[in-house]
C-alpha positions in Angstrom: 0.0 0.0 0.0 1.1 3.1 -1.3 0.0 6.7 0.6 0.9 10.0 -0.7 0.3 13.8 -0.4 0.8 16.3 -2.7 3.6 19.0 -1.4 3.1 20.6 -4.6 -0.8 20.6 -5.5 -0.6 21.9 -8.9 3.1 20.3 -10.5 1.5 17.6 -8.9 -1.5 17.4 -10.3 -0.3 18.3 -14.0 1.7 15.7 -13.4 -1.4 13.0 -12.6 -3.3 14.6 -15.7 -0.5 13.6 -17.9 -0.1 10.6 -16.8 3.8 11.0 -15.8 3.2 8.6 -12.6 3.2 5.6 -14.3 3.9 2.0 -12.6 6.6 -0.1 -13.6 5.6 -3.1 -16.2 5.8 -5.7 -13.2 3.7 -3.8 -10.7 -0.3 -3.9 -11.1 -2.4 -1.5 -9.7 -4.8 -3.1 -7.6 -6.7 0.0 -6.7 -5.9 4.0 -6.1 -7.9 6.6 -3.8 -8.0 10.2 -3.9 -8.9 12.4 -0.9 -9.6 15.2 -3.2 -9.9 17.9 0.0 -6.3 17.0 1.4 -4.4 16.3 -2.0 -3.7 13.2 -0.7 -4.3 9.0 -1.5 -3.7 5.6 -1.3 -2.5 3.3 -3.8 -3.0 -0.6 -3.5 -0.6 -2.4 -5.6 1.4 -5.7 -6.2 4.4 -6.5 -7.4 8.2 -6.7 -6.0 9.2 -4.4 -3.4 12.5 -3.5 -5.5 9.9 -2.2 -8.4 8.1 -0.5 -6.6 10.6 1.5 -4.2 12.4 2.0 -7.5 9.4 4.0 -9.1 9.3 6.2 -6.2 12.7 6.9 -5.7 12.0 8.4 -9.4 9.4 10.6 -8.4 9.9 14.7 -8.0 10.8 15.0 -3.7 9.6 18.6 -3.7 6.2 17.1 -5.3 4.8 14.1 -3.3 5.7 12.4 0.2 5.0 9.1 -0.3 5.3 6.0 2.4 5.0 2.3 1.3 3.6 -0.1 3.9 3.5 -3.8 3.2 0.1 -5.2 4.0 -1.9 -8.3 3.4 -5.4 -10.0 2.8 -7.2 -11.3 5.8 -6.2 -14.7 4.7 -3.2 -14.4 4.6 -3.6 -12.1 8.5 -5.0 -15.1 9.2 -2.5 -17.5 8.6 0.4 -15.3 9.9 -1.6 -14.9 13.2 -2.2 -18.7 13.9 2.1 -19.0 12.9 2.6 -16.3 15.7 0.1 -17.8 18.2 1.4 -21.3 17.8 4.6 -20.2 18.1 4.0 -18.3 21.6 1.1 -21.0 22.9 -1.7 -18.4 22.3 -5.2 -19.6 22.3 
């Protein structure tokens, strides 16, 4: 999961309308959210990490702050919590 804001509401948005954000070839978009009052959104995507922290290390600084967290479905949350709560005896 992608989030960004805009520090640069207008380059930034020229930059959205002509499509200069695009995602590497290996990397699919899953799904995108604007918070049009804030300049600000979400991007769910897949792909490999390295892709993906490559695109945004080629994005403008002075334009976007963007953070990457890794997340996953809730079956795989489940299967990751019954790992942990076998592995410390949780019920």
């Amino acid at each position: 999961m992608i989030e960004w804001k805009s520090l640069d509401v207008k380059a930034s948005s020229s930059m959205f309308m002509s499509g200069l954000f695009p995602l590497p070839d290996k990397v699919k978009l899953i799904s995108s959210f604007h918070l049009l009052d804030k300049a600000a959104g979400y991007i769910a995507v897949d792909g490999d990490p390295s892709e993906i922290y490559a695109a945004i290390l080629a994005l403008p600084p002075d334009v976007l702050l963007v953070e990457v967290f890794p997340v996953v479905d809730d079956h795989e949350a489940k299967k990751g919590l019954e790992k942990r709560n076998s592995a410390y005896k949780v019920k």
